[in-house]
C-alpha positions as CSV (number, residue, x, y, z in Angstrom):
1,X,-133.3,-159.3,-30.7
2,X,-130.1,-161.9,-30.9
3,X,-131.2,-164.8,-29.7
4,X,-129.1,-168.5,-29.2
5,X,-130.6,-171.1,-29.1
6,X,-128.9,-174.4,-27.3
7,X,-129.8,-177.7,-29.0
8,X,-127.9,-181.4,-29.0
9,X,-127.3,-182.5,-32.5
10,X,-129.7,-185.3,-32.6
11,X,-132.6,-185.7,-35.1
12,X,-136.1,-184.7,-32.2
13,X,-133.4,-181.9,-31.2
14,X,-133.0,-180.5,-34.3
15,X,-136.3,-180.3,-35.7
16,X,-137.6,-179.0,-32.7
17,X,-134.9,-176.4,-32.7
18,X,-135.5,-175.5,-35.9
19,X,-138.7,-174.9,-35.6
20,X,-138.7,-172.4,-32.9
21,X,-135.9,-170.5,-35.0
22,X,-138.6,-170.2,-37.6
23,X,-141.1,-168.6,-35.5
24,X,-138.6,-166.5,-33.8
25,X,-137.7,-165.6,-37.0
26,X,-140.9,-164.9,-38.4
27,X,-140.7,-162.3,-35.7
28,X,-138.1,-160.9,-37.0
29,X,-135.7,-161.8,-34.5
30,X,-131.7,-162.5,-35.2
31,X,-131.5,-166.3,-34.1
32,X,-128.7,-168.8,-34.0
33,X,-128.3,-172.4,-33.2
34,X,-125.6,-173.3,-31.1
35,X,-125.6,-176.9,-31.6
36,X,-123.8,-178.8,-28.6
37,X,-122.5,-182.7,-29.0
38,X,-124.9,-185.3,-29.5
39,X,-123.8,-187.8,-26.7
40,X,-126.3,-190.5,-27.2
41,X,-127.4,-189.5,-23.6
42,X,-131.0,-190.2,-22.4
43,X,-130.5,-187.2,-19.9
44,X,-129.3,-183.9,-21.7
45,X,-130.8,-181.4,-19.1
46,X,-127.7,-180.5,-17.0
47,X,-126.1,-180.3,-20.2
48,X,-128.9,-177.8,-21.7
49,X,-129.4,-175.6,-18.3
50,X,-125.4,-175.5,-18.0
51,X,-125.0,-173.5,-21.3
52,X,-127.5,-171.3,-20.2
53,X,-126.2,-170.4,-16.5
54,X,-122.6,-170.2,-18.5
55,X,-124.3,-167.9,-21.4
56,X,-123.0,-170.2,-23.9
57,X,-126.5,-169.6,-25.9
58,X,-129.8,-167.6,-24.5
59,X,-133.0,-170.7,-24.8
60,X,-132.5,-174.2,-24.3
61,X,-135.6,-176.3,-25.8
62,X,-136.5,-179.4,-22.6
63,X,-139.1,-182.0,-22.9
64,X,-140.8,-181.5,-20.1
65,X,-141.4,-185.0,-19.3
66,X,-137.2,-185.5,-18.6
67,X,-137.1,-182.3,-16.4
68,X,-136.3,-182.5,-13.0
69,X,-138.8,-181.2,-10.8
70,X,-136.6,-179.2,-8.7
71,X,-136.0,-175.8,-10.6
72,X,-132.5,-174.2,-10.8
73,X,-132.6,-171.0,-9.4
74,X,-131.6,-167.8,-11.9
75,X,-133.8,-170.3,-14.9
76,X,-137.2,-169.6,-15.6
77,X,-139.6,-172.0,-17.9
78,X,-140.8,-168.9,-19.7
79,X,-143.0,-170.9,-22.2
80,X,-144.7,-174.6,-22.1
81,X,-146.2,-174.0,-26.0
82,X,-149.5,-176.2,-26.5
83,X,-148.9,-179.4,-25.9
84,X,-148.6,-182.3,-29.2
85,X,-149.9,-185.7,-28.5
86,X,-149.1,-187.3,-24.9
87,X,-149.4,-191.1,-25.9
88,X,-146.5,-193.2,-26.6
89,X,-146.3,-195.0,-30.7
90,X,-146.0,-198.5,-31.3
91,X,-144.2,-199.1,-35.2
92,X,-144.1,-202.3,-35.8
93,X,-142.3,-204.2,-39.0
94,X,-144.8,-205.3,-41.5
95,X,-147.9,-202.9,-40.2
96,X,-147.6,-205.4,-37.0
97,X,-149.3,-204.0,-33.2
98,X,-148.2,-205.0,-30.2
99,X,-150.7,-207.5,-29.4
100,X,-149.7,-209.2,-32.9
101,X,-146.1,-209.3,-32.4
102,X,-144.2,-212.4,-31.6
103,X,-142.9,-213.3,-28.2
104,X,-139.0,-212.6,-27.8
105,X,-139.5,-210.1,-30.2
106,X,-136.8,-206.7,-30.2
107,X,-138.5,-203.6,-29.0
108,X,-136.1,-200.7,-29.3
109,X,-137.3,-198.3,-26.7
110,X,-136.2,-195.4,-23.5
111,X,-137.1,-196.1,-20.1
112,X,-138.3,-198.3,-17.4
113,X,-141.9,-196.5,-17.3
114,X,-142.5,-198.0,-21.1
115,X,-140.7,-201.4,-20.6
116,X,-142.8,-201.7,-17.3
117,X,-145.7,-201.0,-19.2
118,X,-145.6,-203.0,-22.0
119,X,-144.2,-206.0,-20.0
120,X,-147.5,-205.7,-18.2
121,X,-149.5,-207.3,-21.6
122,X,-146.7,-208.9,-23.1
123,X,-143.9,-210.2,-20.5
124,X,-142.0,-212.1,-23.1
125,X,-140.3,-209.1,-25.5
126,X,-136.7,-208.2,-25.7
127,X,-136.0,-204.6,-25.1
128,X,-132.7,-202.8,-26.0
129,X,-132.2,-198.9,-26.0
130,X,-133.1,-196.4,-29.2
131,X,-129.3,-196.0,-30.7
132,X,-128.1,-194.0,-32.1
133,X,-131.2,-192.1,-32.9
134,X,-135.2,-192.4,-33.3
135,X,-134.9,-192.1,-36.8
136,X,-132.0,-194.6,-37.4
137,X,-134.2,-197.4,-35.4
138,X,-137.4,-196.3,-37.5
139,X,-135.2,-197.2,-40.3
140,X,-134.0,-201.0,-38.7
141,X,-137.8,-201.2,-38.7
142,X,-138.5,-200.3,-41.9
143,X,-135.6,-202.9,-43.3
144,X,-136.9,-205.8,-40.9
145,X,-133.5,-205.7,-38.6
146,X,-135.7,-204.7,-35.7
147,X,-139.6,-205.8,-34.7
148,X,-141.2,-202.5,-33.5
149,X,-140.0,-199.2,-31.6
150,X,-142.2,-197.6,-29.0
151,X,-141.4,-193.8,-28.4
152,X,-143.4,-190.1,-27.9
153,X,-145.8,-189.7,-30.9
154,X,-144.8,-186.2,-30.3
155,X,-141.2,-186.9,-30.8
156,X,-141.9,-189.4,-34.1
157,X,-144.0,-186.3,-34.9
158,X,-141.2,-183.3,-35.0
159,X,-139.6,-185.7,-37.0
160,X,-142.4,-186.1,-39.6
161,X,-142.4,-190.1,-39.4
162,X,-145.9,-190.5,-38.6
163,X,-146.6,-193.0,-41.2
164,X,-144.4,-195.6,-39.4
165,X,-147.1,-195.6,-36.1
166,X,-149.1,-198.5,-36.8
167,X,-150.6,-198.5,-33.4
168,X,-150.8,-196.5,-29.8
169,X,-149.8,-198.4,-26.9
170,X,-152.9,-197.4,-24.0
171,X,-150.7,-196.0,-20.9
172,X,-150.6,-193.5,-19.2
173,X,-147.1,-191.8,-19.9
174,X,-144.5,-189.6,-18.4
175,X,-145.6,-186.6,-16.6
176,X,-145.6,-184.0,-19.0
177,X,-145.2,-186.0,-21.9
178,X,-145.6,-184.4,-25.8
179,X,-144.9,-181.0,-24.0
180,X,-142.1,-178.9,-24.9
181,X,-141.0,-176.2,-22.3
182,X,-138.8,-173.0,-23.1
183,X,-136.0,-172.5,-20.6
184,X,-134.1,-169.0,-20.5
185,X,-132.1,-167.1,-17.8
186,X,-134.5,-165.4,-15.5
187,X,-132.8,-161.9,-15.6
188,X,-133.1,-161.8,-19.7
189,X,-136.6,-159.9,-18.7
190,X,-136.9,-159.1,-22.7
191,X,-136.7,-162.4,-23.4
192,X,-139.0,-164.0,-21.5
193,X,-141.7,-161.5,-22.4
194,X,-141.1,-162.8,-26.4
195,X,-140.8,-166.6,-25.9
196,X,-144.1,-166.0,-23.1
197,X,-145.5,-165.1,-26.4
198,X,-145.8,-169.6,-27.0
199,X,-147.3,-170.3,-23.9
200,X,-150.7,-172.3,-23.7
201,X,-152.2,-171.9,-20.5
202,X,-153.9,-175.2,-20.4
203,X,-151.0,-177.3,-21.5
204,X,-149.0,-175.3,-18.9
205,X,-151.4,-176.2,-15.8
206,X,-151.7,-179.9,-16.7
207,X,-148.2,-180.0,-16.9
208,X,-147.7,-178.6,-13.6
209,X,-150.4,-180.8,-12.7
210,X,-148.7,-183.8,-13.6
211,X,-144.9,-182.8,-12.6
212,X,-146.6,-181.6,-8.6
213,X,-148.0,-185.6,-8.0
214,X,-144.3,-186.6,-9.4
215,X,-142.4,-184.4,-6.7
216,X,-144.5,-185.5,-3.8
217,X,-144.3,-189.1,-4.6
218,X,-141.1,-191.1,-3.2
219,X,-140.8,-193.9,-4.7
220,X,-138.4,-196.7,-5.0
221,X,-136.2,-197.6,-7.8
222,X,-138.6,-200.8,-8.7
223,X,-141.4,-198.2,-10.0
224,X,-142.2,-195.5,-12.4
225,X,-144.8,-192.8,-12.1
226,X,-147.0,-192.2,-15.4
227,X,-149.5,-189.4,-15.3
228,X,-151.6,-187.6,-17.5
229,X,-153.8,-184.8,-16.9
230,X,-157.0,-182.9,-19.0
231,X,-158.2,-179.5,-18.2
232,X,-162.0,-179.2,-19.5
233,X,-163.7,-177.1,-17.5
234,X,-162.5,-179.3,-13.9
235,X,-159.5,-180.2,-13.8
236,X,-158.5,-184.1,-14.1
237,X,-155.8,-186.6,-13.0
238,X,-154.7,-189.8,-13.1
239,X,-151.7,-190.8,-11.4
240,X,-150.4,-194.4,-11.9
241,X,-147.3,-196.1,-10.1
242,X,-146.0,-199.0,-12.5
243,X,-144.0,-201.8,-10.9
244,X,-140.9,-202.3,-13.3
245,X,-141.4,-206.2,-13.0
246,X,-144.9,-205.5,-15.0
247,X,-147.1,-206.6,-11.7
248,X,-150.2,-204.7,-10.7
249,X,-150.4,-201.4,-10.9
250,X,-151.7,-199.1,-8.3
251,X,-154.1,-195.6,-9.9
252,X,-155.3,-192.9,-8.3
253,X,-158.1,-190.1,-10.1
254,X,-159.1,-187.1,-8.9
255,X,-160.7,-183.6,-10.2
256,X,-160.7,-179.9,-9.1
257,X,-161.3,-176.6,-10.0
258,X,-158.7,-175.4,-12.5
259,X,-156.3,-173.0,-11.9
260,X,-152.3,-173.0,-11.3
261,X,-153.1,-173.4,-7.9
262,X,-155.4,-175.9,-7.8
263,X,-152.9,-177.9,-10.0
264,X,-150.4,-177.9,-7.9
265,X,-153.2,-179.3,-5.1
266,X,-154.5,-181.8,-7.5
267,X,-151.2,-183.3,-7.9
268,X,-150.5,-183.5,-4.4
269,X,-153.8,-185.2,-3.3
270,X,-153.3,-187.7,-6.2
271,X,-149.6,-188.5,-4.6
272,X,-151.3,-188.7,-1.3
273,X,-154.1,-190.9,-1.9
274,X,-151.5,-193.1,-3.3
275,X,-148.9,-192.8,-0.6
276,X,-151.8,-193.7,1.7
277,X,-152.2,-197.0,0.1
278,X,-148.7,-198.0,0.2
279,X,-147.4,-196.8,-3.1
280,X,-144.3,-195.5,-1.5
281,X,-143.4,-199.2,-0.3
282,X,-143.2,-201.1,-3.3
283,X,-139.9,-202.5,-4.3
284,X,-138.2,-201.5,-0.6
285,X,-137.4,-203.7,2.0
286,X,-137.0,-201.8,4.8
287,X,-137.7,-197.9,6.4
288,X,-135.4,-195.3,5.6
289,X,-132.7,-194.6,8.9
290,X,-133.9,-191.3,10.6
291,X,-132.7,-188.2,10.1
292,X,-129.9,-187.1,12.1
293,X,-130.0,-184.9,14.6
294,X,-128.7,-181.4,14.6
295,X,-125.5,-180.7,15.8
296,X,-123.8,-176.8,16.3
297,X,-120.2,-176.7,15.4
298,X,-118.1,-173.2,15.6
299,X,-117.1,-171.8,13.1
300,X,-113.3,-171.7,12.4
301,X,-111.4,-168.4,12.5
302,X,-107.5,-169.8,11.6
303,X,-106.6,-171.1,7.8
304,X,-105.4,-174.6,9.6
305,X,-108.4,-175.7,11.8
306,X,-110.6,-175.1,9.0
307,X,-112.5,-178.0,7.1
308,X,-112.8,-177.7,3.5
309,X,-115.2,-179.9,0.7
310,X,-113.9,-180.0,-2.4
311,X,-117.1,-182.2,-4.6
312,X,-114.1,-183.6,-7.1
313,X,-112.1,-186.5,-7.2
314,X,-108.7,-186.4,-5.3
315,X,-106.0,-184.3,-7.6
316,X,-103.5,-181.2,-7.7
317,X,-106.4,-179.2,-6.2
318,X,-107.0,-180.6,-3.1
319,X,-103.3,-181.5,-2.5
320,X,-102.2,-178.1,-2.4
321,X,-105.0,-176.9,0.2
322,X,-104.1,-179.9,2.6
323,X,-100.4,-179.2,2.2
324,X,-101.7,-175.3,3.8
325,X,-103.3,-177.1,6.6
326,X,-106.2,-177.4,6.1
327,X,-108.6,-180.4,6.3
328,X,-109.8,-181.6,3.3
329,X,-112.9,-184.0,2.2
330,X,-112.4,-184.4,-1.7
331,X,-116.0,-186.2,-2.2
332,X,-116.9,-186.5,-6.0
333,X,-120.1,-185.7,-6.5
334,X,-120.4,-186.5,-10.1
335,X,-119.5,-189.5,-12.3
336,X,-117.5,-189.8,-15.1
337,X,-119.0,-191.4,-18.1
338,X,-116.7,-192.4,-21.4
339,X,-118.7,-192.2,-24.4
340,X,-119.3,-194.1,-27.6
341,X,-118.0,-192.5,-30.0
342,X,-117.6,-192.6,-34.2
343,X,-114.7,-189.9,-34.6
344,X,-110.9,-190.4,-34.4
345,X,-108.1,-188.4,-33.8
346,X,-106.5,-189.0,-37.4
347,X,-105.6,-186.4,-39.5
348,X,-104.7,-183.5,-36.5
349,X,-102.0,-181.6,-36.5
350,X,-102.9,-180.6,-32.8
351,X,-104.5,-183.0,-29.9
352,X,-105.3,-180.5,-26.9
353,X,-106.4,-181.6,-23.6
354,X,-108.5,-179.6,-21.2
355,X,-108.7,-182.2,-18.1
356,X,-107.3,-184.9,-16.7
357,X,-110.4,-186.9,-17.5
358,X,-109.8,-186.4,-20.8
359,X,-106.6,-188.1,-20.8
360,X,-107.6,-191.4,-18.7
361,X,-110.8,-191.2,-21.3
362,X,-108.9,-191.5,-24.0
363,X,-106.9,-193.8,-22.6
364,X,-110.3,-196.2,-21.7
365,X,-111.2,-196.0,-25.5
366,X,-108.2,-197.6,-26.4
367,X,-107.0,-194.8,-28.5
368,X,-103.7,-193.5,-29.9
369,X,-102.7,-189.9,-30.9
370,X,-101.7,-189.5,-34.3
371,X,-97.4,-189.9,-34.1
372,X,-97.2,-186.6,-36.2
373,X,-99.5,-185.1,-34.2
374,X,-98.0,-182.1,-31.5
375,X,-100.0,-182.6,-27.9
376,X,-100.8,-179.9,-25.7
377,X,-101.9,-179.6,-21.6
378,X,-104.0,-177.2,-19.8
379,X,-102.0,-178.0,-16.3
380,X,-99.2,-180.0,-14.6
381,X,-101.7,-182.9,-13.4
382,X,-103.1,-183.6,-17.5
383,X,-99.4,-183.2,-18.3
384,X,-98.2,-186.1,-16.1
385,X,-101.0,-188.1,-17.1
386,X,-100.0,-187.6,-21.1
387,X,-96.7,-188.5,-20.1
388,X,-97.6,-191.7,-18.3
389,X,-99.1,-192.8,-21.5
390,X,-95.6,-192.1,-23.2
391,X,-96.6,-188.7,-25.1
392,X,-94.4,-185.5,-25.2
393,X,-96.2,-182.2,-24.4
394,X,-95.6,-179.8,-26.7
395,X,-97.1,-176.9,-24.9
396,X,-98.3,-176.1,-21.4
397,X,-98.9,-173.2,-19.8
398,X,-96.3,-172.2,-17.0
399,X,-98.2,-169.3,-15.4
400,X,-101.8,-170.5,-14.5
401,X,-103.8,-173.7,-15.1
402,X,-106.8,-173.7,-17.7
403,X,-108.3,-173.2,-20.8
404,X,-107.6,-169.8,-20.8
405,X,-103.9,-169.9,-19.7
406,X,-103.5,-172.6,-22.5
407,X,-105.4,-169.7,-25.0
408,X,-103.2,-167.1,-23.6
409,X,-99.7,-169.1,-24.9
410,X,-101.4,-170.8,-28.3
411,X,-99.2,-169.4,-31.2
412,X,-101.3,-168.3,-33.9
413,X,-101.5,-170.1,-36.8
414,X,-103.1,-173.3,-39.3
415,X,-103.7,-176.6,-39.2
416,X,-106.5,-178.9,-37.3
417,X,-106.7,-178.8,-34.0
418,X,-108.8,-181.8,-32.4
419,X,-109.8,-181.4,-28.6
420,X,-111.0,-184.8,-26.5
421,X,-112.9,-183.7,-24.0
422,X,-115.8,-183.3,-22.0
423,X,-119.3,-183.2,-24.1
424,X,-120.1,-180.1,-21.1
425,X,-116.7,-177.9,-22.4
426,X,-117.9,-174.2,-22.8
427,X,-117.2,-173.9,-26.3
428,X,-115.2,-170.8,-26.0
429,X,-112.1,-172.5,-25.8
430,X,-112.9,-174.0,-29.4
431,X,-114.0,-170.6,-30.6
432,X,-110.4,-169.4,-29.3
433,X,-108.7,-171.8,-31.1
434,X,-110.4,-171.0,-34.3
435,X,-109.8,-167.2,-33.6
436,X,-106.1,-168.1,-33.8
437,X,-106.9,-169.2,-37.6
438,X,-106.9,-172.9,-36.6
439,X,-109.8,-175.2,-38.1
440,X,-110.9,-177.0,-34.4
441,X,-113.3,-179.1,-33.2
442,X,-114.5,-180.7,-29.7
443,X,-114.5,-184.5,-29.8
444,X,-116.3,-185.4,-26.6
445,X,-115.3,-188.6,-25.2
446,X,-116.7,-187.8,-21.7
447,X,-119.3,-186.2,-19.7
448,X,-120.1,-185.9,-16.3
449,X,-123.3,-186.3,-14.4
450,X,-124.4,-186.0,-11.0
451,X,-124.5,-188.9,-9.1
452,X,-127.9,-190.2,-8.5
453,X,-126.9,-189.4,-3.9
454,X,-124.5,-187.9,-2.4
455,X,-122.9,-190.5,0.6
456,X,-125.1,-190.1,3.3
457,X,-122.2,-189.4,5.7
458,X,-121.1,-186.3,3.5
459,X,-124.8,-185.5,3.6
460,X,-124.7,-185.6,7.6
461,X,-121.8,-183.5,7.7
462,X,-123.1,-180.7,5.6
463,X,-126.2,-180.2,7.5
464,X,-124.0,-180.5,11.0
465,X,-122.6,-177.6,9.2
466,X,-118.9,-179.3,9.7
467,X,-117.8,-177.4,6.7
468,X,-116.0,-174.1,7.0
469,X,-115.6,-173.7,3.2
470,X,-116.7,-175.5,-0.6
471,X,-114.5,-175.3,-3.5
472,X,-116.4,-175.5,-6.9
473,X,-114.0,-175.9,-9.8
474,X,-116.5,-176.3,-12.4
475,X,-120.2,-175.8,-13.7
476,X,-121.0,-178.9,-13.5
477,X,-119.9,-179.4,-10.2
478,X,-121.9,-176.2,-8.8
479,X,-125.4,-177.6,-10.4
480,X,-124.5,-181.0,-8.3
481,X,-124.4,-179.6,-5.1
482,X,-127.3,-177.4,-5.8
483,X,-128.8,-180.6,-6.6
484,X,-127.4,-182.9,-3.8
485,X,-126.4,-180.6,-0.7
486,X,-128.0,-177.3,-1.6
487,X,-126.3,-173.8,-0.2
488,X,-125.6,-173.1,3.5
489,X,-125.0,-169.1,4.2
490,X,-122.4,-170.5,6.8
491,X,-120.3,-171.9,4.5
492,X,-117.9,-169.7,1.8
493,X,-117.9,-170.6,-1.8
494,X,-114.9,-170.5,-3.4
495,X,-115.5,-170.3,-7.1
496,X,-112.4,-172.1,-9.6
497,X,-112.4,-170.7,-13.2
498,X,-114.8,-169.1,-15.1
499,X,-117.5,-171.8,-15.8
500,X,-118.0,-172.0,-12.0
501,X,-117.9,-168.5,-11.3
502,X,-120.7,-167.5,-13.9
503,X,-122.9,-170.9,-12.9
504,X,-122.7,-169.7,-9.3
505,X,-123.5,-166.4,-9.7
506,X,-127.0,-167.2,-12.1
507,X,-128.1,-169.6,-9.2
508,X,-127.6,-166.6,-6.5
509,X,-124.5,-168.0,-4.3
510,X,-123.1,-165.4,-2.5
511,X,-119.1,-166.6,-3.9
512,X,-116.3,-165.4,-1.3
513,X,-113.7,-165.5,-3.7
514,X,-113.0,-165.6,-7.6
515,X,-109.8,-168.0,-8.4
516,X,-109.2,-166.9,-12.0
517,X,-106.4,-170.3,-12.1
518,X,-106.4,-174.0,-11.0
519,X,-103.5,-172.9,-8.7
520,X,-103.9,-174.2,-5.2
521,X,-101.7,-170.8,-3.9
522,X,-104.2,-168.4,-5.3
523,X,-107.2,-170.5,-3.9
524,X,-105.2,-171.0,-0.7
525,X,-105.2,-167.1,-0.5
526,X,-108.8,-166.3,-1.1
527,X,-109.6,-169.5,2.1
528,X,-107.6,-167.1,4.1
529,X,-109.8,-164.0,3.5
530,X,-112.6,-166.4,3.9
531,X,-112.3,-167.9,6.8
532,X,-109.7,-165.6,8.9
533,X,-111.3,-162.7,8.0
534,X,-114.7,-164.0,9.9
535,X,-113.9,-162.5,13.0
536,X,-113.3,-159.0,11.6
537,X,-116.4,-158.8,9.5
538,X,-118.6,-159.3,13.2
């Protein structure tokens, strides 16, 4: 077989990904790295599982202790390989261990589950995040510019810098922590029977194990969950909720017969003896409003009573489909974050802009585009927004919005093309580009993530089911209302553009219409069939 594989360019990423081309190889399989932007983010999973709903690349490599526990339908974990060491590292300068180093001394380290923990023996360290990489903090260690790091022992493993651990810190970690899980599309049947091939069936149940007493835990904000379980002959658990402010923590154990469905059990006994004892209370103030009751709305059968979501921030889009009558909630469900970046725009010959976002991005950064530099647009709204900023655009498409309207009119020829964008861009637009005999490259300045809830009133409405209609106009933003709202069968899917078409159709959405363009008339059209056409389809 061909097989992609996704990986971020970041130093666990790459030796992990590595690694499993080896063995694919040794198989004699055809494999490939696709290798997406590093964006220093802690979170790369929507990144990882949007390549593989868009078929940018066939496997995407997850620790399984950042996955979130609700799957995405049309993905399948087809492998959890035996599992590497579960305990978190402790490198300190000079051969130092944590109950030898200094108060107020820097700890470079991820998460509130290992800051909680440590503050619990030593309350008086400084923390500050692992940038830009594992390996580049290892280093600070190494040259006395930083007092210790605490990470995965798996991760400092796949790295090969076991000789910097100079002790283990004794908590319990992440669910699912030192396991790697193999992600692929679920219809790739051919696939998942090879990468199956790496599964360990006891790392596998105590993941689940672990990742089941997560799920059915609610927690506030104020704690972490850290769980660890063992399968040796019974099945083991501990659970432990960790107060962030390094107070008591609250443990629960138990043990069962092992099997995948006693671990799902297991974890769910261990989450309730917890819940029992108030571990879902710590760090809130007050009960959760009930839920809201049911309410039937009919359905509407005319273009201009009909009430449409569109999960983006207000623009061209939503505009249009307002100006046709309609009424229109443009609710962003994701969040826009600009990001740190070491590369510059000098030295292109092009600057091409796939999104708005890219332009007020840019703009954020404080940067310039080179003055000898030609710009291009993908639409009308990025084009006003370049020339607000005082640049000229060269080249913009005039029949259809998009990357592949801005493909379709892109003169062949040389020179470097440099495109600020989103670190989530398919990367066919820069494969395009370099079609065209252009050298090109993606410089991503942004990426978007869902927000951590969608507004409880937009929550309220969906389930009254006061929507006639959703309009997705990008991957991204399909995977965030799978994740926030989920699907009604009441309400028609309009799909934007090609990244949102193929996204919806892995996860299983029954789309009601295909808008090849960012053109509010052709999505205005296909709401018309939609919704008018309710009445004649029974």
């Amino acid at each position: 077989m061909k097989i992609r594989v996704g990986a971020k360019e970041s130093d666990v990423s790459i030796a992990r990904a590595e690694r499993l081309a080896e063995q694919l190889r040794g198989q004699d399989h055809e494999v490939e790295i696709v290798w997406l932007p590093d964006t220093r983010d802690r979170e790369s999973i929507g990144q990882l599982r949007l390549g593989l709903l868009r078929d940018d690349f066939d496997v995407a490599i997850h620790r399984m202790n950042r996955v979130p526990t609700t799957p995405v339908p049309g993905l399948v974990m087809a492998a959890i390989p035996l599992r590497d060491d579960a305990r978190d590292a402790f490198c300190g300068r000079n051969g130092m261990m944590l109950s030898s180093l200094p108060d107020d001394s820097r700890i470079a380290t991820q998460g509130p589950l290992r800051r909680g923990n440590i503050r619990r023996v030593r309350p008086h360290m400084q923390f500050e995040d692992l940038r830009p990489s594992l390996t580049a903090c290892l280093d600070k260690v190494a040259a006395g510019e930083l007092d210790a790091v605490v990470a995965s022992a798996a991760d400092i493993a796949a790295i090969g810098r076991q000789d910097a651990i100079t002790d283990y810190v004794g908590f319990v970690s992440a669910p699912g922590s030192g396991a790697v899980g193999f992600e692929c599309r679920e219809a790739d049947a051919e696939l998942v029977e090879v990468l199956s091939q790496f599964d360990d069936p006891d790392t596998r149940i105590c993941v689940i194990t672990e990742r089941a007493a997560r799920a059915a835990l609610n927690v506030s904000d104020a704690v972490s969950i850290g769980a660890f379980a063992r399968r040796s002959g019974l099945l083991t658990l501990r659970v432990d909720v960790i107060p962030h402010d390094g107070s008591e923590v609250m443990t629960a154990q138990i043990g069962m017969p092992t099997s995948e469905f006693h671990a799902v059990r297991c974890g769910h006994r261990a989450a309730e003896s917890l819940r029992l004892r108030g571990a879902e209370k710590i760090g809130r103030t007050s009960e959760p409003d009930p839920e809201p009751e049911d309410q039937e709305r009919p359905r509407a059968s005319d273009l201009s009573h009909a009430r449409v979501l569109v999960p983006r921030e207000e623009g061209r889009l939503s505009q249009g489909l307002r100006e046709a009558g309609m009424t229109v909630d443009s609710v962003p469900l994701q969040r826009r974050d600009v990001l740190s970046v070491s590369s510059t725009l000098d030295g292109a010959d092009w600057v091409a802009f796939t999104s708005r976002r890219a332009v007020d991005s840019i703009r954020e950064l404080g940067w310039t585009l080179p003055r000898e530099a030609k710009v291009a647009a993908v639409g009308p709204g990025t084009a006003d927004a370049l020339v607000d900023l005082g640049y000229t655009v060269e080249l913009q498409p005039t029949e259809g919005w998009g990357i592949n309207a801005l493909l379709r009119i892109w003169p062949e020829g040389t020179g470097k093309v440099l495109v600020p964008g989103s670190a989530l861009l398919a990367p066919t637009f820069v494969a395009g580009l370099q079609a065209k005999g252009y050298v090109a490259q993606l410089i991503p300045v942004y990426t978007m993530k869902a927000i951590d809830a969608a507004p409880q009133e937009l929550v309220e409405a969906w389930n009254d089911g006061c929507y006639d209609a959703v309009v997705i106009a990008s991957g991204s933003s399909a995977l965030a209302v799978s994740q926030l709202l989920g699907w009604r069968d009441d309400v028609a899917v309009i799909s934007v553009g090609e990244s949102a078409a193929a996204v919806l159709k892995r996860v299983g959405v029954d789309v009601a219409g295909e808008a090849a363009t960012y053109e509010p008339s052709e999505t205005i059209e296909l709401l018309r069939k939609a919704i008018e056409g309710r009445d004649t389809q029974g």
